[in-house]
KEKE-483494 format. One line per 5 residues: number of its first residue (from 1); for each residue x, y, z of N, C-alpha, C, O. Coordinates in steps of 0.02 Angstrom, whole numbers, plus 50000, padded with zeros to 5 digits. Example, Ala and Ser with C-alpha at 12.3 -4.5 7.8 and 13.67 -1.06 7.14 Angstrom:
% KEKE-483494
1> 50660,49716,50390,50615,49775,50390,50660,49835,50390,50712,49834,50423; 50642,49888,50354,50684,49947,50357,50645,50002,50394,50670,50057,50402
This chain:
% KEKE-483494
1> 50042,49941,50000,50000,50000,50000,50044,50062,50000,50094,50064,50037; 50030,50109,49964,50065,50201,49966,50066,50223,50024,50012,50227,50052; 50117,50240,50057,50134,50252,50140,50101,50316,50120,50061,50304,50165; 50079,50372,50095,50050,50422,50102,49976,50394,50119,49950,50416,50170; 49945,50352,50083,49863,50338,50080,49873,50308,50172,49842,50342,50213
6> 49907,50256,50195,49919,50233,50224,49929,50274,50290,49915,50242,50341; 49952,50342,50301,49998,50385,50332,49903,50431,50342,49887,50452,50397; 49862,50437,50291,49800,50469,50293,49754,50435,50323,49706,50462,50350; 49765,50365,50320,49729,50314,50355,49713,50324,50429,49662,50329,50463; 49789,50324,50440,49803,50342,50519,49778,50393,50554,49743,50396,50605
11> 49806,50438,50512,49773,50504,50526,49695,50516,50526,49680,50568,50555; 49654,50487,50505,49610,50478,50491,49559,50455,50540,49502,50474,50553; 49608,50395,50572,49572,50347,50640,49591,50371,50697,49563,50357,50750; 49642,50413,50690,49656,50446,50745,49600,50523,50762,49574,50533,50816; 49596,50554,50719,49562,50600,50702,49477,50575,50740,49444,50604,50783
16> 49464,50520,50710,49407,50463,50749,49377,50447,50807,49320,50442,50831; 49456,50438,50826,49451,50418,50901,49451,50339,50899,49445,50305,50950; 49460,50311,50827,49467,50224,50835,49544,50198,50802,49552,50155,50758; 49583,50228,50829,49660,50216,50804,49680,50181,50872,49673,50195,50932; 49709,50125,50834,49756,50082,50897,49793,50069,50919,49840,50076,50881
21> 49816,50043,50986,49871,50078,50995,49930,50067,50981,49980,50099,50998; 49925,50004,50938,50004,49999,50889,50016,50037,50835,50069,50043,50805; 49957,50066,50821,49948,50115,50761,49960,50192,50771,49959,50235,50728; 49973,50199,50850,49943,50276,50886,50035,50305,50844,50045,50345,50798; 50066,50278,50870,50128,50316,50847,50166,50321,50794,50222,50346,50790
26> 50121,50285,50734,50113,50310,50685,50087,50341,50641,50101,50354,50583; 50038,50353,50685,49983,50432,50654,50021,50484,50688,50041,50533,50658; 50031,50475,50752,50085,50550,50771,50148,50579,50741,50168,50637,50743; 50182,50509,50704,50243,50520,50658,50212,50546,50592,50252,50556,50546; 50153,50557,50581,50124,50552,50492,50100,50638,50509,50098,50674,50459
31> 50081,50671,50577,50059,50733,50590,50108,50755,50577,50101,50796,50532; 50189,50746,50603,50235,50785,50578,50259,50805,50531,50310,50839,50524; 50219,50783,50491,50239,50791,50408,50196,50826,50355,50137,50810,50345; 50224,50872,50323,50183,50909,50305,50124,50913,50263,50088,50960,50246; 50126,50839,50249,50074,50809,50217,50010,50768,50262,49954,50752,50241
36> 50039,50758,50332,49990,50729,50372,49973,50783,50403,49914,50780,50421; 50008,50850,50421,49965,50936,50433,49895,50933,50372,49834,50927,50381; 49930,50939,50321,49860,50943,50277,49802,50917,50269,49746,50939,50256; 49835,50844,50286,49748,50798,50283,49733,50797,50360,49682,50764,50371; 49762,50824,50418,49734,50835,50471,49695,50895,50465,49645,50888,50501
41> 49694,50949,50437,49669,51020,50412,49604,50993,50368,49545,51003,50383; 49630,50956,50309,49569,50926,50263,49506,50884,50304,49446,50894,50290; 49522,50848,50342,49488,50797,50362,49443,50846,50416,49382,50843,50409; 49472,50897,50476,49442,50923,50509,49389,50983,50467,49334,51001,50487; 49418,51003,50412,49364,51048,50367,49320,50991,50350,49266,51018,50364
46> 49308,50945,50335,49260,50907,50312,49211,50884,50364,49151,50873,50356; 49242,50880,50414,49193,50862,50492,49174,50929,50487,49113,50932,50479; 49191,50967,50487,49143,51053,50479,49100,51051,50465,49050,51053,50503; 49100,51047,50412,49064,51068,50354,49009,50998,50347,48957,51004,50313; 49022,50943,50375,48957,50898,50392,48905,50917,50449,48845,50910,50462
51> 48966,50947,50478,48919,50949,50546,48875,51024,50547,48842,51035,50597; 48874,51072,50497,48868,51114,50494,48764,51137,50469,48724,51100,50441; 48758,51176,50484,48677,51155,50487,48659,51196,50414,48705,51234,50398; 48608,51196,50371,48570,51197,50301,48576,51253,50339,48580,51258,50400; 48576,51309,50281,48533,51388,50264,48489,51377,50241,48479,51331,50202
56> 48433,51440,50272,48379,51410,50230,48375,51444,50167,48410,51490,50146; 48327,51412,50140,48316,51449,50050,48285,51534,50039,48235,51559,50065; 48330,51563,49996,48305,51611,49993,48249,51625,49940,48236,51590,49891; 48216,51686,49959,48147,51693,49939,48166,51714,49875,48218,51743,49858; 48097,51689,49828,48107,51699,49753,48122,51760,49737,48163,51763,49691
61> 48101,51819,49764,48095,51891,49734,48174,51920,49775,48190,51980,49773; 48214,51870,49807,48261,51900,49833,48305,51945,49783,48311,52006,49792; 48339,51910,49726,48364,51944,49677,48356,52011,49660,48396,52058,49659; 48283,52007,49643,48249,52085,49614,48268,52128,49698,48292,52185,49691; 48264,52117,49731,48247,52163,49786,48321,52172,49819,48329,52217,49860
66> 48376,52131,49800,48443,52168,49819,48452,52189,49741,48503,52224,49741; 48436,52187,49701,48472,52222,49658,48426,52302,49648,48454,52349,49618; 48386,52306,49664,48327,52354,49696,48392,52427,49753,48416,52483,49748; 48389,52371,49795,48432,52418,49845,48494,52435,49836,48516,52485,49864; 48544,52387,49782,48610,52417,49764,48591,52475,49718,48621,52529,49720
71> 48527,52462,49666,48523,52520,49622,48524,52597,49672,48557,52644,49650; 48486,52606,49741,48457,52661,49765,48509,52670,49795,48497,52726,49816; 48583,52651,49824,48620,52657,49833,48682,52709,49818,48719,52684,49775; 48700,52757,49834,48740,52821,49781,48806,52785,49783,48837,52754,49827; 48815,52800,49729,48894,52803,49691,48954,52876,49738,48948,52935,49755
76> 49009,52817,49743,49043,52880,49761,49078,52907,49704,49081,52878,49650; 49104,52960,49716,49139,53022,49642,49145,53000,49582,49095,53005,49546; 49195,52975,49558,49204,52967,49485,49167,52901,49448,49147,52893,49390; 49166,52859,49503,49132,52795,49484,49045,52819,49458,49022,52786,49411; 49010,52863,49482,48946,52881,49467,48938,52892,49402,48899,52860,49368
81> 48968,52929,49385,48952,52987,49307,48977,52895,49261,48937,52861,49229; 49044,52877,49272,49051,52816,49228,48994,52740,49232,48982,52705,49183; 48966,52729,49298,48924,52676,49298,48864,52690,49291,48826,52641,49292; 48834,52753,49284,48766,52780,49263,48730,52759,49204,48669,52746,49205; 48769,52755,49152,48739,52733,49091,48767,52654,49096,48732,52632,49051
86> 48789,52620,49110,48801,52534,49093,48776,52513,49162,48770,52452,49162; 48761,52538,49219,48739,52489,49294,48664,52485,49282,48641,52433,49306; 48622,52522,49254,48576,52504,49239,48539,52453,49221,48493,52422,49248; 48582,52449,49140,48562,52402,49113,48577,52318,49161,48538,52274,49179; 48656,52328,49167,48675,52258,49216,48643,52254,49273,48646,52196,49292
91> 48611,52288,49311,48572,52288,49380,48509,52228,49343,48502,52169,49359; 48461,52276,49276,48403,52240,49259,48436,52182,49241,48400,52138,49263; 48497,52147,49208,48508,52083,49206,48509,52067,49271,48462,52035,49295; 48538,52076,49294,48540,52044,49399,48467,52027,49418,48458,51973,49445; 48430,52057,49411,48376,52055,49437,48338,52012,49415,48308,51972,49451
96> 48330,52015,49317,48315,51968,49275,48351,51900,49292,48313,51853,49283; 48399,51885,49309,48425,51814,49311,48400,51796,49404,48394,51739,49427; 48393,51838,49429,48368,51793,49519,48303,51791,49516,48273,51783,49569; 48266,51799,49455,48194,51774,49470,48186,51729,49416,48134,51731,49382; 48219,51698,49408,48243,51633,49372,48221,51558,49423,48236,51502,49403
């Protein structure tokens, strides 16, 4: 077997809490390495992000109604006079594509 897949393994069961203990000191030798940092980093982003709870869905007319409030929004100095004539139009695409 690839001592890296092998080295993630460990790390892996250790990470668990079901690594054994002939195995324990070689998941601690596989953390020191900068490749067992990473899949200790990877593996704990993935327990995140499982354990992490649904957003809920946003409402159909959301689109139209932030692109609503960026329009009423003022421009500061030079950016105004230049995005006046083209934010328009791209705002009504924005708006047109979130009520999609």
């Amino acid at each position: 077997m690839d001592t890296n897949k092998k080295n993630r393994e460990h790390i892996s069961a250790f990470g668990d809490g079901e690594i054994g203990a002939a195995d324990l000191e070689l998941a601690l030798a596989a953390l020191d390495l900068p490749e067992g940092r990473q899949a200790w980093e990877l593996y704990h982003h993935i327990g995140d992000v499982l354990r992490a709870q649904a957003t809920p869905d946003l409402s159909s007319g959301f689109g139209a109604c932030l692109a609503e409030k960026l329009a009423a929004e003022p421009l500061p100095g030079k950016r105004a006079a230049a995005a006046a004539s083209g934010l328009a139009a791209e705002q009504t695409d924005i708006a047109a594509a979130g009520q999609r």
